[in-house]
N, C-alpha and C positions, 0 to 999 in steps of 0.2 A: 193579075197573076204574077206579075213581074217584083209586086210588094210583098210577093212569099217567095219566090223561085229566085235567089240571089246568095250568094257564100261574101261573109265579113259583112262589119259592119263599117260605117266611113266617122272615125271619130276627129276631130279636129285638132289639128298640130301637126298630124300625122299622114304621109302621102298617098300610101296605100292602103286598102279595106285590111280590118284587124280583128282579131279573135284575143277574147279575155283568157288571157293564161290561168288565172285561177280557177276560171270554170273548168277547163279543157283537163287541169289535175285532178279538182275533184270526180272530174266524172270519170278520168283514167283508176282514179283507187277504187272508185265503187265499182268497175268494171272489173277491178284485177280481185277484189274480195270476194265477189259472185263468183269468178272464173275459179279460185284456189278451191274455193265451198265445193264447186263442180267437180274441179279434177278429181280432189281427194274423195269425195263423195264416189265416185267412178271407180278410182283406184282402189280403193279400200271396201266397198259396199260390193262394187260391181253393179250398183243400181245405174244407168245413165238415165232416166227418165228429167232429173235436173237439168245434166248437161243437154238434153236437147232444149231445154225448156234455154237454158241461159246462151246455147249460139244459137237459136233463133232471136232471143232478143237481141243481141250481140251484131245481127248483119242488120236488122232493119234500124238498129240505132245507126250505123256507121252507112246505109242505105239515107238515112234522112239525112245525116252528115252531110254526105259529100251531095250528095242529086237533088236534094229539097235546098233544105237552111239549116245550117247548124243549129238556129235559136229554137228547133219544135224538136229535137233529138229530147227522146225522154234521159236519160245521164246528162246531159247539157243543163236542160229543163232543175234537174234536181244538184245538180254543181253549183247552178247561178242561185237556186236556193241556200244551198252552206254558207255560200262564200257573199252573200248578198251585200253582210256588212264591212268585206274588206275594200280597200281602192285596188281596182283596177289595173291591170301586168294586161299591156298591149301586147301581140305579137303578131309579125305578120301572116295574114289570111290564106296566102297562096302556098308557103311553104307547108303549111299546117292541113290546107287541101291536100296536097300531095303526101302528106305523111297520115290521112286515116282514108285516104284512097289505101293505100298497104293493109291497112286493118280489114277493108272491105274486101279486099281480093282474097286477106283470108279467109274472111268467112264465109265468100260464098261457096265453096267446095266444101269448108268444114260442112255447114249446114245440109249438104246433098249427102256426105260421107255419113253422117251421126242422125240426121232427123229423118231424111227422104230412105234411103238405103239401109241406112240401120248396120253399115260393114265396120267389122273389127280387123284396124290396120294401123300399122304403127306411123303413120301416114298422119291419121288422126292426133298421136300423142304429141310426134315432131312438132306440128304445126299448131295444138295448145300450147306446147311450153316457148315457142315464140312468142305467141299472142302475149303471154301472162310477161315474157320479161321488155317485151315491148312499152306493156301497159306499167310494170315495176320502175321499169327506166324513167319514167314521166312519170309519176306520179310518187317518188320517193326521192328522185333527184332531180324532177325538173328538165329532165334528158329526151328532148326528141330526136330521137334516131332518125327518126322517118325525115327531119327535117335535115337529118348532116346527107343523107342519100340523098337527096331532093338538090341539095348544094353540089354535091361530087358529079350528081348525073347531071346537071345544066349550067356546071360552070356559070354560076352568076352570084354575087350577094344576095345574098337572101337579108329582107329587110325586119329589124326589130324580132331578134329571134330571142328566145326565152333566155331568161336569165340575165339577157345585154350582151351575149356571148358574140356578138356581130358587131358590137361596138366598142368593146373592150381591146386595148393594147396589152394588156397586160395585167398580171394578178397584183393588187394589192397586199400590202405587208399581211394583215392577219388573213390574207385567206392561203396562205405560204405555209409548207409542212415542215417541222427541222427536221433531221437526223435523229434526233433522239424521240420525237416523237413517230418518226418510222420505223424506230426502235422499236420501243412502246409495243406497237401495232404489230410487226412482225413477231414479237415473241410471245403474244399474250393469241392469237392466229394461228403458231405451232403448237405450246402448251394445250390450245383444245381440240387441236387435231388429236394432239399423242392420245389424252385423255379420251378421245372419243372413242381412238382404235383402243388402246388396252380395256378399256369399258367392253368392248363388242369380245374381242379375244379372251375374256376373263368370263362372257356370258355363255352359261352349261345349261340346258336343259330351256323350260319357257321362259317368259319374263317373270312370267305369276312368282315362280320357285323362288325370286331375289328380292321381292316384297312381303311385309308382313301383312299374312293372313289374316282379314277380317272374319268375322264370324258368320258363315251363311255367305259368303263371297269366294272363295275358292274352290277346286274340285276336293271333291273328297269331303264335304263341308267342314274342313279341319278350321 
C-alpha cells in the first residue's frame, strides 16, 4: 500500500520529494477551461447540471491529489500526457501539497452547496471565481498562490518553487519592463476601457438592432 499512498516523487539531484511543474499547469488549464465552460454555462443557461458534473470531478481530483498520489489524479493523468514530450520543471512537493490542500477545502462545501443541496447562494459564485483565478494564476503565469501562503504561513523556504522564484536574486536584464513599455501598456489598457464604455453608452435598444440582419435570423424575419 505504501507504493500508492505517498505525495512527490524522489528524483535525483534533488533533496526533497518533487512534483513536475508542467503537469501540475497543464492540469491547472484543463481544470480552469471545464470550470469557465461551467460557470458560463450556469450563468448564461441557468442549466447547472454541468457544473455539478465538473465540482464533483473537481474535489475527487484534488481528493486523489492530496490523500492518495498525485500520479492516479485524472488532470495529472492527462497533463503528464500533453506535456510527456517536454523536460521536466521540478518543484517542491510539500509546498505544492499545501497549495491543492486549498483547492480541496474548496471544493468540498462547493460540492454539498451545488451537487448534495442543490442551494442558490452567492456563496457558490464567490468561491468559483476563486477557484477559476487560482487555477488562471498557475496555469497562464506559472503563479502558485497557494504556494506564496504556504511560505507566509510557515515562515520557511520553500524548496524549488516554480519558475526558480526561490532561487533567483534578482531579475535578469530582458525579463525588466522600461517606461515606455509601461507606456505602451497603460495607454493601449485605457483606449479599451474608454472604447468599451462609450460602446455600452452608445448601445439603444438589443444588440440584434446594431447588427446587420440576416435573412430568417432576426425578429420580425426582416
Amino acid at each position: 500500500m505504501n507504493n500508492y499512498l505517498y505525495f512527490g516523487e524522489k528524483v535525483e539531484g534533488y533533496g526533497v520529494a518533487v512534483i513536475n511543474e508542467r503537469e501540475a499547469r497543464a492540469a491547472a488549464g484543463i481544470l480552469f477551461f471545464l470550470g469557465m465552460v461551467s460557470f458560463f454555462n450556469a450563468y448564461l443557461l441557468h442549466d447547472f447540471r454541468f457544473t455539478q458534473v465538473f465540482v464533483t470531478l473537481f474535489m475527487v481530483d484534488f481528493i486523489v491529489r492530496v490523500l492518495i498520489n498525485p500520479k492516479y489524479a485524472p488532470t495529472l493523468i492527462l497533463g503528464r500526457f500533453f506535456t510527456s514530450n517536454q523536460k521536466p520543471e521540478y518543484v517542491g512537493a510539500k509546498q505544492k501539497r499545501f497549495a491543492w490542500s486549498i483547492g480541496l477545502f474548496l471544493s468540498v462545501p462547493m460540492f454539498f452547496i451545488i451537487v448534495v443541496f442543490e442551494y442558490m447562494t452567492p456563496i457558490k459564485i464567490a468561491v468559483c471565481i476563486v477557484c477559476l483565478l487560482l487555477l488562471f494564476a498557475e496555469t497562464a503565469f506559472g503563479i502558485c498562490i497557494g504556494c506564496k501562503i504556504y511560505r507566509l504561513m510557515y515562515q520557511e523556504d520553500a524548496q524549488y518553487c516554480p519558475g526558480s522564484v526561490c532561487e533567483m536574486n534578482g531579475k535578469e536584464e530582458i525579463q525588466k519592463i522600461s517606461t515606455f513599455q509601461w507606456t505602451i501598456l497603460i495607454v493601449v489598457l485605457l483606449t479599451t476601457v474608454w472604447i468599451t464604455v462609450q460602446q455600452f453608452e452608445g448601445t439603444s435598444g438589443s444588440s440584434t438592432s446594431m447588427m446587420k440582419c440576416q435573412s430568417g435570423k432576426c425578429g420580425g424575419g426582416q
